[in-house]
Wavefront OBJ file of the C-alpha trace (Angstrom):
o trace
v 122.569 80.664 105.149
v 124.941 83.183 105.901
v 124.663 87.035 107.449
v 125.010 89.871 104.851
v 126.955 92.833 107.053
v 126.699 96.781 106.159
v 128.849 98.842 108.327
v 129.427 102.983 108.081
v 127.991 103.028 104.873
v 128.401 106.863 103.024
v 127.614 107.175 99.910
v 126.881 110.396 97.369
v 126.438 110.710 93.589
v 129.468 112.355 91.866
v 128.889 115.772 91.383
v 126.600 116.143 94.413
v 127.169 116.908 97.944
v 124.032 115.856 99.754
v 124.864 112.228 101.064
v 122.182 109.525 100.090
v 123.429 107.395 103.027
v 125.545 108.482 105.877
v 127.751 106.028 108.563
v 124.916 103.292 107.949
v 125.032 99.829 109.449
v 123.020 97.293 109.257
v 122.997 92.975 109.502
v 120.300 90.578 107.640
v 120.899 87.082 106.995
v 120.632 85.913 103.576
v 118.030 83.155 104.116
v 115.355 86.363 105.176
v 112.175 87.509 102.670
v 113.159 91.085 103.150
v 110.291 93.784 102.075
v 112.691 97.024 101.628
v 110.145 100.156 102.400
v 111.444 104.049 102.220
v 109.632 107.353 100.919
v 110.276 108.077 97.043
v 114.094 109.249 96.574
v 115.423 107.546 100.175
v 117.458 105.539 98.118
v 116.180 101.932 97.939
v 117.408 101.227 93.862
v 120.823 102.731 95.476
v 121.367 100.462 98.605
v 120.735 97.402 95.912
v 123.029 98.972 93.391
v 125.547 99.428 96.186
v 125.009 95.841 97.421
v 125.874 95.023 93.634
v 128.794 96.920 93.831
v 127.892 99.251 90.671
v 128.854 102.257 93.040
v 132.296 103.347 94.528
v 131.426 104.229 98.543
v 133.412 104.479 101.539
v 132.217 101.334 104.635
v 132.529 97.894 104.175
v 129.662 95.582 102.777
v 129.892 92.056 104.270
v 128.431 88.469 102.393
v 129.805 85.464 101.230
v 127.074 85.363 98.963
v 126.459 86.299 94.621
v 123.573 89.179 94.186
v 121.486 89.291 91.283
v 119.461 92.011 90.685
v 115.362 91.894 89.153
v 113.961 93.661 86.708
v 116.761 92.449 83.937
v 117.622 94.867 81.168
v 116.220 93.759 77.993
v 117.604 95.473 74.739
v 116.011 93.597 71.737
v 112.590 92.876 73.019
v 111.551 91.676 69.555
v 113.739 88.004 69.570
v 111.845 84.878 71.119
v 111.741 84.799 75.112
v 113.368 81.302 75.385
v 116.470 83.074 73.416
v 116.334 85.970 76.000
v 116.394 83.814 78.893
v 119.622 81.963 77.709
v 120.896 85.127 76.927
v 120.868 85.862 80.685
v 121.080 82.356 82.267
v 122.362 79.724 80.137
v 122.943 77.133 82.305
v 119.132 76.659 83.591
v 117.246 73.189 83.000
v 114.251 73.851 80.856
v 112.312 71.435 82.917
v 112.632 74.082 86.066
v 111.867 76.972 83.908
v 108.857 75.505 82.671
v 107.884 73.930 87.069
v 108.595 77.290 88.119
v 105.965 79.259 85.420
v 103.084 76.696 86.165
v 103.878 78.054 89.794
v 103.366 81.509 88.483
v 100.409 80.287 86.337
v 101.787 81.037 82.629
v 101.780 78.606 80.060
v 105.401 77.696 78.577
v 104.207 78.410 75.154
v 104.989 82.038 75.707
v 108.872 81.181 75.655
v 108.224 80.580 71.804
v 106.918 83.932 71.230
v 108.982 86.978 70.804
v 109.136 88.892 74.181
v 107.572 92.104 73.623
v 104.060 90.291 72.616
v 103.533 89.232 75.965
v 101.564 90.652 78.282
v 103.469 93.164 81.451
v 102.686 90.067 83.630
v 103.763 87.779 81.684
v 107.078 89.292 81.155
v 107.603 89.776 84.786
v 106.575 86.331 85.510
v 108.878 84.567 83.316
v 111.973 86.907 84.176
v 111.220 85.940 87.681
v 110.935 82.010 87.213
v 114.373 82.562 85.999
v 115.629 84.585 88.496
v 114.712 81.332 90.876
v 116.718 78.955 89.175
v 119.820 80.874 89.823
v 121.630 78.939 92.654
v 123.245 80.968 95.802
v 122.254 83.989 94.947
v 120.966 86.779 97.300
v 118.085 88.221 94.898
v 117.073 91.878 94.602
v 113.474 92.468 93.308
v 113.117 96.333 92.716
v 108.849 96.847 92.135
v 108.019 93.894 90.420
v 104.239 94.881 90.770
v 104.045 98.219 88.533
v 101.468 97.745 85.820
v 100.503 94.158 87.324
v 96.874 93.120 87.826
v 95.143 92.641 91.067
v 94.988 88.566 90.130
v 98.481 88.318 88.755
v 100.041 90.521 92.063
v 98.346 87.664 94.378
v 100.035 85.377 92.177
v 103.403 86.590 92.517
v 103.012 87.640 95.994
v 101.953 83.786 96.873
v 105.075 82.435 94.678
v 107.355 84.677 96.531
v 105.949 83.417 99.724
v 107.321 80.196 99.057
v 110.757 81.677 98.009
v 113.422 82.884 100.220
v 116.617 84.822 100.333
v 115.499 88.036 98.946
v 115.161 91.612 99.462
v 111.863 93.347 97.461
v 110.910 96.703 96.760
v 107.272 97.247 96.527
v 104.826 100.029 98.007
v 102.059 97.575 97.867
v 101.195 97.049 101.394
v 98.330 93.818 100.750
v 101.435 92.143 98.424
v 103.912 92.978 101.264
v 101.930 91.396 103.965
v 101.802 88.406 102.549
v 104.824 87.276 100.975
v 107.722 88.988 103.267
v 108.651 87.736 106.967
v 111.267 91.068 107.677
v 111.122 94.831 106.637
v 114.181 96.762 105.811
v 113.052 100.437 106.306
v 115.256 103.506 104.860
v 114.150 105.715 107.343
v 114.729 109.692 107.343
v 117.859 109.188 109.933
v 118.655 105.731 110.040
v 118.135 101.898 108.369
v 116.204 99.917 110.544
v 115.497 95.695 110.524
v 112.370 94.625 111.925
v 110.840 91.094 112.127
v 107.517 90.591 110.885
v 105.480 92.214 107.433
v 104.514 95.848 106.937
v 101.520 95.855 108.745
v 103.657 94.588 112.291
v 106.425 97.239 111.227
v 103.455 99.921 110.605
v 102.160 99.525 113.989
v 105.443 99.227 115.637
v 106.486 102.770 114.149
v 103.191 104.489 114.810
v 103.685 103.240 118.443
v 107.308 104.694 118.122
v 106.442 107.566 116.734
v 103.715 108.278 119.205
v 106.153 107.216 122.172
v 108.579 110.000 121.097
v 106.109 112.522 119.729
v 104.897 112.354 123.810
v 108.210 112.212 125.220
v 109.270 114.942 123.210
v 106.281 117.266 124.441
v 107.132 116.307 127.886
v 110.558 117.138 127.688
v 109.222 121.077 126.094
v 107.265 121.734 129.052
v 110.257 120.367 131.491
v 112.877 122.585 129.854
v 111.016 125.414 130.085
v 109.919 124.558 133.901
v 113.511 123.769 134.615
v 114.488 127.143 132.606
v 112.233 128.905 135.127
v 113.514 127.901 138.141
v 117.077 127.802 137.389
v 117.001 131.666 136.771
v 114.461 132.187 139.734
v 117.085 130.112 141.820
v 119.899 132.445 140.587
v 118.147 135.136 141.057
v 117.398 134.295 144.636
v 121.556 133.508 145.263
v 122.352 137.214 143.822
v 119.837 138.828 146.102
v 120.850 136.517 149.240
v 124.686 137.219 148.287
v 124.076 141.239 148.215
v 122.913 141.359 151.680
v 126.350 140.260 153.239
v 127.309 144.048 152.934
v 124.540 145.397 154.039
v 124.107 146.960 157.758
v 121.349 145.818 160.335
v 118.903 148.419 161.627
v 120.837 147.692 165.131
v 124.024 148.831 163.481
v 125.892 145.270 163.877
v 127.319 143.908 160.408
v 125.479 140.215 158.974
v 126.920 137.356 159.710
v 128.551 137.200 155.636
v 130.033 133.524 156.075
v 126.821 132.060 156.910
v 124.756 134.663 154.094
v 127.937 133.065 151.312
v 127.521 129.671 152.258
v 123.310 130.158 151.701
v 124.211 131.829 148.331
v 126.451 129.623 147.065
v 124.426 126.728 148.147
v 121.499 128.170 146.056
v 123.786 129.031 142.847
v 124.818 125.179 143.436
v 120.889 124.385 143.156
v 120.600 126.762 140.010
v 123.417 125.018 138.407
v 122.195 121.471 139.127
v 118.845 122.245 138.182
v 120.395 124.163 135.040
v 122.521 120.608 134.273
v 119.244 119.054 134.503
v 117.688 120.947 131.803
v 120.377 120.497 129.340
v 119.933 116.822 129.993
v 116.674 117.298 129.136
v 117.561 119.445 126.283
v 120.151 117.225 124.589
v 117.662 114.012 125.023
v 115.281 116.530 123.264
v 117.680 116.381 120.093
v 117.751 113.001 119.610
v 113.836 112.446 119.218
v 111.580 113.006 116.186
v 114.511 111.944 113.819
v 113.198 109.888 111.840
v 109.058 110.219 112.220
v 107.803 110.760 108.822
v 105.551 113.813 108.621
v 102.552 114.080 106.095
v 100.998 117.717 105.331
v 97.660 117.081 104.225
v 96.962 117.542 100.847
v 93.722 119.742 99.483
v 91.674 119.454 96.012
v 88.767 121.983 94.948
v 87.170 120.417 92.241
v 84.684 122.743 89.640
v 81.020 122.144 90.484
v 79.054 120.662 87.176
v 75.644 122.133 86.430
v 74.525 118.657 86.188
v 74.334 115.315 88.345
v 75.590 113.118 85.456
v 79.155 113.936 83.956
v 79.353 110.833 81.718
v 77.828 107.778 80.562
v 78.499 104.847 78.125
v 76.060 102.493 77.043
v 76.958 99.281 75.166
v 80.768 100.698 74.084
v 83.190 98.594 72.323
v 86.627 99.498 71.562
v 89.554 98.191 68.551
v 92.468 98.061 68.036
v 92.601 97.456 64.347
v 89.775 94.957 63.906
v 90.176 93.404 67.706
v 87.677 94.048 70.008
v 89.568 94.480 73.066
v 86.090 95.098 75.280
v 82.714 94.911 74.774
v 79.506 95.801 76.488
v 81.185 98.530 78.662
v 77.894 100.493 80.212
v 78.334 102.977 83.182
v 77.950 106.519 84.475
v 80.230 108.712 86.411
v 77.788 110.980 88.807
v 78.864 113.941 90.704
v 80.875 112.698 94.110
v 81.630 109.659 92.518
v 84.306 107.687 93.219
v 84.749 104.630 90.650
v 87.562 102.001 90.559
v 87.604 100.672 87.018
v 89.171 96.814 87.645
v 89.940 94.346 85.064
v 93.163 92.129 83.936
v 96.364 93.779 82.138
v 95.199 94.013 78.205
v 91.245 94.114 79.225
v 90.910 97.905 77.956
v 90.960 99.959 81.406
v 93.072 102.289 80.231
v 91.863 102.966 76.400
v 88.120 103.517 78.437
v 90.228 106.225 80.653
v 91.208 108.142 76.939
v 88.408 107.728 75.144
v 86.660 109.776 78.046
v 89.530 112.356 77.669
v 88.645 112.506 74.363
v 91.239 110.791 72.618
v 90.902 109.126 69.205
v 89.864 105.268 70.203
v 88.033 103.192 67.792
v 84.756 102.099 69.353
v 81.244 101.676 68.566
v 78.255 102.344 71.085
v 77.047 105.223 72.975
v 79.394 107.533 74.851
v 77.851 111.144 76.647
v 79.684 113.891 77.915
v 78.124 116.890 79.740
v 78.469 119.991 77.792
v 81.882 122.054 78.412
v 82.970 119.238 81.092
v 86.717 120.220 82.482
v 88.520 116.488 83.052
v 91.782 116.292 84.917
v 94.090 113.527 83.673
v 96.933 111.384 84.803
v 98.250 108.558 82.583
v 100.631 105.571 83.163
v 103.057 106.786 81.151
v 105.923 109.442 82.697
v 107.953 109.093 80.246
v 107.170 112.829 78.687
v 108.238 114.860 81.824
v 111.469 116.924 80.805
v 112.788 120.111 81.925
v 112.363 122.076 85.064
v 109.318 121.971 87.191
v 108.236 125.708 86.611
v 108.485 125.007 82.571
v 106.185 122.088 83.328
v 103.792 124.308 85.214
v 103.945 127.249 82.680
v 103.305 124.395 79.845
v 100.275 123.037 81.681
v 98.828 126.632 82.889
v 98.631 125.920 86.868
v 99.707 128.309 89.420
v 103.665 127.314 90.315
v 103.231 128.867 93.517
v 100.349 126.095 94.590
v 101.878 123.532 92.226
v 105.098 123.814 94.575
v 103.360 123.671 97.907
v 101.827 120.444 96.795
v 105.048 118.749 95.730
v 106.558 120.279 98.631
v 103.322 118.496 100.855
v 104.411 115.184 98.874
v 107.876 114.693 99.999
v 110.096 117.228 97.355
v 113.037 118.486 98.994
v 114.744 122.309 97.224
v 116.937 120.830 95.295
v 114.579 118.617 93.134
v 112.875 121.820 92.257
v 115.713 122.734 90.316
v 116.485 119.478 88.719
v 115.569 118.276 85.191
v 112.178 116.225 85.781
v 114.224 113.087 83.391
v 116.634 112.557 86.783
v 113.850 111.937 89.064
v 112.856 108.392 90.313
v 109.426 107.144 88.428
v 108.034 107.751 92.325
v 108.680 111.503 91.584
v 107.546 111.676 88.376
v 104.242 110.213 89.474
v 103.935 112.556 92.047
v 104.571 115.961 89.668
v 101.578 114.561 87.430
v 99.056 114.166 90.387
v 100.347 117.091 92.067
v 99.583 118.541 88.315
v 96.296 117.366 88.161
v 95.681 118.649 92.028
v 96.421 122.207 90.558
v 93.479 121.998 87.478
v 90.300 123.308 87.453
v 88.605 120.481 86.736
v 84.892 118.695 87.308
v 86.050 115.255 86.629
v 89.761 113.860 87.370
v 90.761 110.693 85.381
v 93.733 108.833 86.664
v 95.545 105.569 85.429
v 97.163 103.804 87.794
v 98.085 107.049 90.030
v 100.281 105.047 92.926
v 102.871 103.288 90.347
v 105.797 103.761 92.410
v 104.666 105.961 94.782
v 105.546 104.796 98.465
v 103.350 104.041 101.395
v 103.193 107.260 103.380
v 101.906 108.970 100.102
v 99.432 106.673 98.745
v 97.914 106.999 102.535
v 98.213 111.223 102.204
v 96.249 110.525 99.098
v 94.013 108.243 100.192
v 92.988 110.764 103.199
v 92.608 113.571 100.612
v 90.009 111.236 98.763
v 87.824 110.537 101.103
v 88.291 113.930 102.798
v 87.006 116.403 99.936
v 84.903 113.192 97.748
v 86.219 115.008 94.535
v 84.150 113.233 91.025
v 86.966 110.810 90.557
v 87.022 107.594 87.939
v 90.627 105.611 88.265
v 92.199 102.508 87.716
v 95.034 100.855 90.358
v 95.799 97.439 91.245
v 96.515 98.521 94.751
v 93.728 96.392 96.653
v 93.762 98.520 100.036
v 93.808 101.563 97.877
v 90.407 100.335 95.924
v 88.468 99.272 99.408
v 89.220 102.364 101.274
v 88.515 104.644 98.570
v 86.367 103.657 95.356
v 82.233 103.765 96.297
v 81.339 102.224 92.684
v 83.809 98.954 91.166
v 82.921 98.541 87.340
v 84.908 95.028 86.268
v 85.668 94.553 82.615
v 87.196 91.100 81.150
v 88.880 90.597 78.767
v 87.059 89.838 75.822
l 1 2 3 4 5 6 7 8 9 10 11 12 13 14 15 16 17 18 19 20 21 22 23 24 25 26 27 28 29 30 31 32 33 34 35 36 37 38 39 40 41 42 43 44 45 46 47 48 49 50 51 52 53 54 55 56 57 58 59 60 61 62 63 64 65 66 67 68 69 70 71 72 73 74 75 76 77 78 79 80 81 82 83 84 85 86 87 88 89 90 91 92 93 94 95 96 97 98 99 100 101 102 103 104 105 106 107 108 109 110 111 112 113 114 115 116 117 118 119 120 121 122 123 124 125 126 127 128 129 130 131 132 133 134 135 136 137 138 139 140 141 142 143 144 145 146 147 148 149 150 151 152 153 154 155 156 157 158 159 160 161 162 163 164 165 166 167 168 169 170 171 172 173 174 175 176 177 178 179 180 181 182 183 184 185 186 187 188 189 190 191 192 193 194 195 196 197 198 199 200 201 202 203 204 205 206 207 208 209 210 211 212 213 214 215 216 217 218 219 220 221 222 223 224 225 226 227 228 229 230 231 232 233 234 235 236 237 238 239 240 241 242 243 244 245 246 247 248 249 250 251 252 253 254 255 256 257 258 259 260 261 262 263 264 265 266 267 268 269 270 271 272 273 274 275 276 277 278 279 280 281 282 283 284 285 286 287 288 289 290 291 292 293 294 295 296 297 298 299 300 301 302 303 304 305 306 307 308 309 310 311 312 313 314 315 316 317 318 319 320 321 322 323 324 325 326 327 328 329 330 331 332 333 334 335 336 337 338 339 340 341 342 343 344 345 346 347 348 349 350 351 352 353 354 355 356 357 358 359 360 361 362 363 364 365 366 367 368 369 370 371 372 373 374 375 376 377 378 379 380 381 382 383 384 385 386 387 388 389 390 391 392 393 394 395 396 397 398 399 400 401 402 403 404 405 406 407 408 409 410 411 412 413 414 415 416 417 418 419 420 421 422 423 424 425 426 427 428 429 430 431 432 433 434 435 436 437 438 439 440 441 442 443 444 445 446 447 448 449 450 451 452 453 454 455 456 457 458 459 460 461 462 463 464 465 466 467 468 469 470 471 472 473 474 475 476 477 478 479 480 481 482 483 484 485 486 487 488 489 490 491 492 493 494 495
């Protein structure tokens, strides 16, 4: 155990003069679960770069402890895991490798296969059971949960639980709850450390927030009140201090000592109740700092002459000859909102495309209404190049509205002039469903929308779901996202 010091931490990219962290200081001990929290492009894959030392910054970072950093970088995906795994840690017992993956329930005989023919869980799972084994090490988990299951997140959640001496990114509040005893929050002004899990640091803020938002009104109204009488007060001392020259209707001269003392007694009284209001003015300043503000967010979806939009009856799908899922019979009905669940590999997201009309192999029955508009967002990011307007002249939405969304979601100026391949996968996300917020559509289609998109928005989304009920079919693995907004769960398994 040992205590892991940050102290007047600045950093800023070369070639950039907006500072991603500014005279920040902070303490956690080593021996904390640490769930790291911050809105998409606060700089949470920086702090644990900087922690690795991969940056140059000015401050002074603290530990007597190694950091090793999660997900590794794999460059031949093709060799056999078990080779892989010495490649990075050649000194682990195979014994523990294999104790540690019946933890994570996976079956050793994947470390025989070659890497990239296991499943996105899988290969998280076993780079994790050897991140474990690595002795006095501080680990640094950056969104181990994108494109992981609902079953194998409570899995790793529940391993990690047992762990300790971490720091993890993840936006998943149900995974955060449960496996972390200590948020680290990036906040707009300042890092904060907070004993207990999201939902106890949630609450706390919003209590915060609230505390200040008050105070902050309360302080308006006594500025201007204290404004008021400080000039009335003047006032009063200028008109009191003019009558010392002034002549009595019995001819004898005021008594101007007495009339200069009650002036200047009264400009005292100004003055103190002037210092007043600049106390109240410069306490003012330091609130609302770091309250993160949501706009909300707006859809108007195409009305469909019909009730029905789609329906499948009895669809199978290949890949080659391999059934991937069979049996697949559902409609999607205007106001619909339908959470498609199943396990990694179970066909979720070939179900999404062959809606969108993409070439799938499948047999069975599958009914589109006549000229139906659909609105889609895939998994994959990977595409997004070039400047925003480009992408908004290339797609056919209106920049102007396109803009205001992003701008609703978090974008700051200077992204809007950056090429869309420098932006976090957080960002990227949020250009395609800010995309698909601009289409004229009567049915929107998204896969796995909230991959690395933090808290605040998935919430901003959330309340724009179940605000405007837009005809929606989607798949996520965020659990809180899928009980507050789907009204219809169709499960597939795999086959």
């Amino acid at each position: 155990m040992s205590l892991i010091n940050v102290s007047n931490l600045t950093f800023a990219y070369d070639g950039t003069y907006d500072n991603v962290f500014e005279n920040v200081s902070f303490q956690i001990d080593s021996a904390w679960r640490l769930g790291l929290v911050a809105r998409n492009g606060r700089g949470k894959t920086t702090l644990l770069n900087l922690l690795c030392e991969k940056y140059e910054y000015s401050g002074n970072i603290s530990s007597s402890v190694q950091y090793e950093y999660f997900p590794y970088f794999i460059e031949d995906k093709s060799i056999d895991t078990i080779d892989i795994l010495k490649h990075i840690y050649k000194d682990f017992e195979l014994w523990e490798l294999i104790r540690e993956l019946s933890y994570l329930e996976v079956c050793d005989d994947v470390l025989y296969r070659p890497f990239n023919t296991l499943s996105n869980g899988e290969q998280t799972k076993v780079l994790l059971a050897l991140l474990f084994l690595k002795e006095n090490s501080f680990l640094l988990i950056d969104e181990p949960t994108n494109h992981l299951d609902i079953g194998a997140r409570e899995t790793v959640s529940n391993y990690l639980k047992t762990k300790k001496g971490f720091i993890l990114v993840s936006h998943d509040r149900n995974f955060l709850d449960n496996c972390v005893d200590h948020i680290l929050a990036i906040n707009k002004a300042r890092i904060e450390v907070q004993k207990g899990n999201f939902s106890s640091w949630k609450t706390n803020k919003e209590l915060a927030d609230n505390y200040e938002l008050a105070r902050n009104e309360k302080l308006k109204k006594d500025i201007s009140r204290l404004k008021e009488a400080s000039q009335r007060t003047a006032a009063w001392s200028d008109k009191v201090e003019k009558t010392k020259y002034a002549t009595k209707n019995s001819g004898l001269r005021p008594d101007r000592g007495y009339i200069g003392h009650k002036a200047a007694k009264m400009m005292k009284q100004s003055k103190s109740i002037e210092a007043r209001m600049h106390d109240a003015i410069d306490d003012k300043t330091k609130l609302l700092k770091n309250i993160e503000t949501t706009d909300e967010l707006k859809i108007s979806q195409l009305a469909y002459h019909s009730k029905n939009l789609v329906s499948l009856n009895k669809v199978n799908i290949f890949y080659d000859s391999n059934c991937v899922c069979e049996n697949i019979s559902f409609e999607i009905n205007a106001t619909d909102r339908i959470a498609l669940c199943g396990k990694n590999g179970s066909g979720k997201s070939s179900i999404l495309k062959l809606i969108c009309g993409e070439q799938i192999k499948y047999s069975g029955e599958v009914r589109k209404g006549s000229n139906i508009k659909i609105s889609y967002v895939s998994q994959d990011t990977s595409f997004l190049q070039g400047k925003l307007s480009d992408f908004a002249k290339q797609r056919q939405i209106d920049q102007s509205l396109f803009y205001a969304i992003l701008n609703k979601l978090d974008f700051t100026k200077i992204q809007f002039e950056k090429d869309m391949k420098s932006f976090s996968e957080g960002q990227k996300k949020k250009a395609l469903i800010a995309m698909s917020l601009c289409e004229k559509a009567h049915l929107h289609i998204w896969d796995e929308p909230l991959n690395f998109i933090d808290v605040f928005c998935r919430i901003q989304i959330e309340q724009l779901l179940l605000t405007y009920r837009p005809t929606i079919l989607f798949v996520e693995h965020d659990r809180c996202f899928i009980a507050d907004i789907a009204d219809k769960i169709i499960n597939i398994d795999l086959k």
